[in-house]
C-alpha positions as protocol buffer text, in pm:
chain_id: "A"
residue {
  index: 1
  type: UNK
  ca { x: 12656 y: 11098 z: 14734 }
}
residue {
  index: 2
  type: UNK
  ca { x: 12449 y: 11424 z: 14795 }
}
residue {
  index: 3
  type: UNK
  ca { x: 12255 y: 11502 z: 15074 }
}
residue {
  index: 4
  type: UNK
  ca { x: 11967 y: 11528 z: 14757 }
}
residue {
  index: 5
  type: UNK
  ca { x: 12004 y: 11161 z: 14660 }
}
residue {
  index: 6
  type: UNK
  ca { x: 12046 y: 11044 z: 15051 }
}
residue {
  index: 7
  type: UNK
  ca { x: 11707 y: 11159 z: 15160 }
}
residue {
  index: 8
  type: UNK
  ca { x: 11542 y: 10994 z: 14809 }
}
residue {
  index: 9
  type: UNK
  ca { x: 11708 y: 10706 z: 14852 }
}
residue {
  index: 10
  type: UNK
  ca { x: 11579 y: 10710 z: 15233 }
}
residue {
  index: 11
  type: UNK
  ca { x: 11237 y: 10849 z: 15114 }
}
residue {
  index: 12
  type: UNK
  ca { x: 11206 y: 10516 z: 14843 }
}
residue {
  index: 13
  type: UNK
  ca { x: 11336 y: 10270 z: 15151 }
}
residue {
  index: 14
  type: UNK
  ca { x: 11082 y: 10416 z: 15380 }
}
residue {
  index: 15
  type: UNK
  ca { x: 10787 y: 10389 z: 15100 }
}
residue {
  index: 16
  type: UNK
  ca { x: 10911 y: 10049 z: 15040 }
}
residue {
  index: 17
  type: UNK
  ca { x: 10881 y: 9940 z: 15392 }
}
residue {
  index: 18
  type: UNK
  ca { x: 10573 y: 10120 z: 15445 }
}
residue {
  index: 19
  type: UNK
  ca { x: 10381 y: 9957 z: 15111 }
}
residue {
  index: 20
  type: UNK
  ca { x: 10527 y: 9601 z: 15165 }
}
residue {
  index: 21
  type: UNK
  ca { x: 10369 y: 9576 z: 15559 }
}
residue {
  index: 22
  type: UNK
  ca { x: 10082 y: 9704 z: 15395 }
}
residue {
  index: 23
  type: UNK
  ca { x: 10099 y: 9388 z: 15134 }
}
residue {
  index: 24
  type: UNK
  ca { x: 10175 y: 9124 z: 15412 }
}
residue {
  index: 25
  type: UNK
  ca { x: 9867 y: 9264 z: 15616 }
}
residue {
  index: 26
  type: UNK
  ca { x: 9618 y: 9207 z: 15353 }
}
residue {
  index: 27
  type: UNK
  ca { x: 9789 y: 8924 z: 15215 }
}
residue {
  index: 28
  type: UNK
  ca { x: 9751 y: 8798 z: 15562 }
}
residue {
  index: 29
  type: UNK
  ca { x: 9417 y: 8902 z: 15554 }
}
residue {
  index: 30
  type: UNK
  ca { x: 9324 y: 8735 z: 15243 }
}
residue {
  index: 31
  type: UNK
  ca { x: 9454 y: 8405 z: 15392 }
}
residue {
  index: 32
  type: UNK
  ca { x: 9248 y: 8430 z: 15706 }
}
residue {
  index: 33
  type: UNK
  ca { x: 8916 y: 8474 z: 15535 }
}
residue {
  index: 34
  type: UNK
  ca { x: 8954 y: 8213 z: 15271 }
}
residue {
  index: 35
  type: UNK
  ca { x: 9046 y: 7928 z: 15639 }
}
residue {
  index: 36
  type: UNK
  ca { x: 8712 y: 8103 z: 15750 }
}
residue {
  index: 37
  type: UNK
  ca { x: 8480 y: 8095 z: 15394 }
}
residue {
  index: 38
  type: UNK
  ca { x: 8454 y: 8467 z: 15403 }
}
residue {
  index: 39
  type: UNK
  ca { x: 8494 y: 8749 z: 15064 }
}
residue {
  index: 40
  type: UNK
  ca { x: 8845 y: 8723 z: 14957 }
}
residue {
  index: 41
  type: UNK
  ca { x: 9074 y: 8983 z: 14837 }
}
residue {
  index: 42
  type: UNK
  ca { x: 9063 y: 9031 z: 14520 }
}
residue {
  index: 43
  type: UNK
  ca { x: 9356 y: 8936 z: 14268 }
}
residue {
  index: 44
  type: UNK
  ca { x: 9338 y: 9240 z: 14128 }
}
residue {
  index: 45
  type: UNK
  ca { x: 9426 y: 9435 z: 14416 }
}
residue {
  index: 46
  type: UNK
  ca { x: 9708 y: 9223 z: 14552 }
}
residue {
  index: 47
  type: UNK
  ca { x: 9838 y: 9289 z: 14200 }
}
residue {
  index: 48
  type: UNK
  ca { x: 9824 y: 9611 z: 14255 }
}
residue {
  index: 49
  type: UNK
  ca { x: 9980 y: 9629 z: 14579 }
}
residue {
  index: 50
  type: UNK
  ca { x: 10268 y: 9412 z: 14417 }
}
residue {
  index: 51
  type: UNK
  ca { x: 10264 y: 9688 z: 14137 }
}
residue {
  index: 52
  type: UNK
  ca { x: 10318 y: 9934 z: 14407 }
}
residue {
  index: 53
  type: UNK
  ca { x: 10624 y: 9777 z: 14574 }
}
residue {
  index: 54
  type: UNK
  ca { x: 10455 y: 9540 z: 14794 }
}
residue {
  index: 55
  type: UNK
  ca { x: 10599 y: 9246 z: 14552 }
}
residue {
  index: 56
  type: UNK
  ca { x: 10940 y: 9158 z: 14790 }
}
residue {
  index: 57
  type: UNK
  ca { x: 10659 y: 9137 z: 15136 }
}
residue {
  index: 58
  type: UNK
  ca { x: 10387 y: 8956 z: 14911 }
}
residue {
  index: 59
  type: UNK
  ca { x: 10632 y: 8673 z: 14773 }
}
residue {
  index: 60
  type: UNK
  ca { x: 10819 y: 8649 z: 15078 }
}
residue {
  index: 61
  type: UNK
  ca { x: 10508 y: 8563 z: 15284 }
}
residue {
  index: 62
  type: UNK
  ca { x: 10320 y: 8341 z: 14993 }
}
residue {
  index: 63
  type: UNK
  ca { x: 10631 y: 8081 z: 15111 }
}
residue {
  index: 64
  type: UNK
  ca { x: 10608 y: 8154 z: 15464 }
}
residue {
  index: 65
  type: UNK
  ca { x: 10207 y: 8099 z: 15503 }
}
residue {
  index: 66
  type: UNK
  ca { x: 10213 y: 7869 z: 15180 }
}
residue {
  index: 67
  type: UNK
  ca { x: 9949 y: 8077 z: 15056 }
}
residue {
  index: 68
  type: UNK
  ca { x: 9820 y: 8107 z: 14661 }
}
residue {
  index: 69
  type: UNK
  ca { x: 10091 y: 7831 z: 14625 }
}
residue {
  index: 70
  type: UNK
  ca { x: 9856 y: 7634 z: 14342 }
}
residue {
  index: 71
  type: UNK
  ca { x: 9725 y: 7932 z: 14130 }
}
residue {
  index: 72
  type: UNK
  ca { x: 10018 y: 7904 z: 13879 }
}
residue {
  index: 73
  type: UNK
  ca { x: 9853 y: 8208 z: 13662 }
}
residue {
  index: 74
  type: UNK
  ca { x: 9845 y: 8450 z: 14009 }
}
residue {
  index: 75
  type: UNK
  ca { x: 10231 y: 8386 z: 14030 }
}
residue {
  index: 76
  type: UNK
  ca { x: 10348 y: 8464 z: 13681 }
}
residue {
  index: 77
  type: UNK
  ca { x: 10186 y: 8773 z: 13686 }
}
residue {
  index: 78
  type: UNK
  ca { x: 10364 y: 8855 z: 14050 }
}
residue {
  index: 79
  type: UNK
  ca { x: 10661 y: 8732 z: 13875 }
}
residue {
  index: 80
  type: UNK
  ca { x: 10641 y: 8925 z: 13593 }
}
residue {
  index: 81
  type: UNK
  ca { x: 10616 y: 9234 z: 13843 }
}
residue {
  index: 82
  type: UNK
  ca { x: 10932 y: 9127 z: 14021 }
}
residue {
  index: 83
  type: UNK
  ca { x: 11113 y: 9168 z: 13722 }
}
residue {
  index: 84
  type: UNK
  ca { x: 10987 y: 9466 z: 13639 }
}
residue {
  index: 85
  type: UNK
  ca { x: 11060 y: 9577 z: 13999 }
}
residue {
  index: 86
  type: UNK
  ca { x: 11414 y: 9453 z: 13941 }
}
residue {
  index: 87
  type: UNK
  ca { x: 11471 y: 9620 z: 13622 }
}
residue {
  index: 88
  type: UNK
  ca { x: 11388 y: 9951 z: 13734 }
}
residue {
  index: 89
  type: UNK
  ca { x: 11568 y: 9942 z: 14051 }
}
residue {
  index: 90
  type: UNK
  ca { x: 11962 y: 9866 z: 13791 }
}
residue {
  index: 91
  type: UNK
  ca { x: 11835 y: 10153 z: 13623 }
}
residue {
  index: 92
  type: UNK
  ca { x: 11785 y: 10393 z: 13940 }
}
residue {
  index: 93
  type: UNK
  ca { x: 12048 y: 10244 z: 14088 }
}
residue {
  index: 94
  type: UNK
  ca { x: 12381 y: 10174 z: 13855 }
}
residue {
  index: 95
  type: UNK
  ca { x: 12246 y: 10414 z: 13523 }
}
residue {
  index: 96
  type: UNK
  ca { x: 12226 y: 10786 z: 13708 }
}
């Protein structure tokens, strides 16, 4: 391994880390205000965080806080993004 491909490969962990705390906090977030009957997050933008890289955080903590657990069409779309997380991380990792 290069020193080129060690510092992406530390960059993409970093930005990883970084944009799945992000995920968990306003998942977390999201959670709190609909206990309290305030303005939720919208689906739309946890999608997009999952879109991001914030799926692994947001999926991980959905079990943990048992939150979204009965909105069947949320999770196949969060799903779907897993997969399509998945895929792209065999290609970066096992087709360079």
């Amino acid at each position: 391994m290069n020193l080129l491909q060690l510092c992406l490969d530390n960059i993409l962990l970093f930005y990883l880390l970084i944009i799945n705390a992000i995920s968990i906090i306003v998942f977390l977030l999201d959670k709190n205000n609909a206990r309290n009957n305030r303005r939720r997050v919208p689906e739309k933008t946890l999608h997009l965080l999952e879109l991001l890289g914030g799926v692994f955080g947001i999926l991980l903590f959905s079990k943990i806080i048992r939150h979204k657990s009965s909105k069947k069409s949320y999770y196949l779309i969060t799903y779907f993004i897993l997969i399509l997380w998945l895929v792209g991380a065999y290609f970066f990792v096992y087709l360079q």
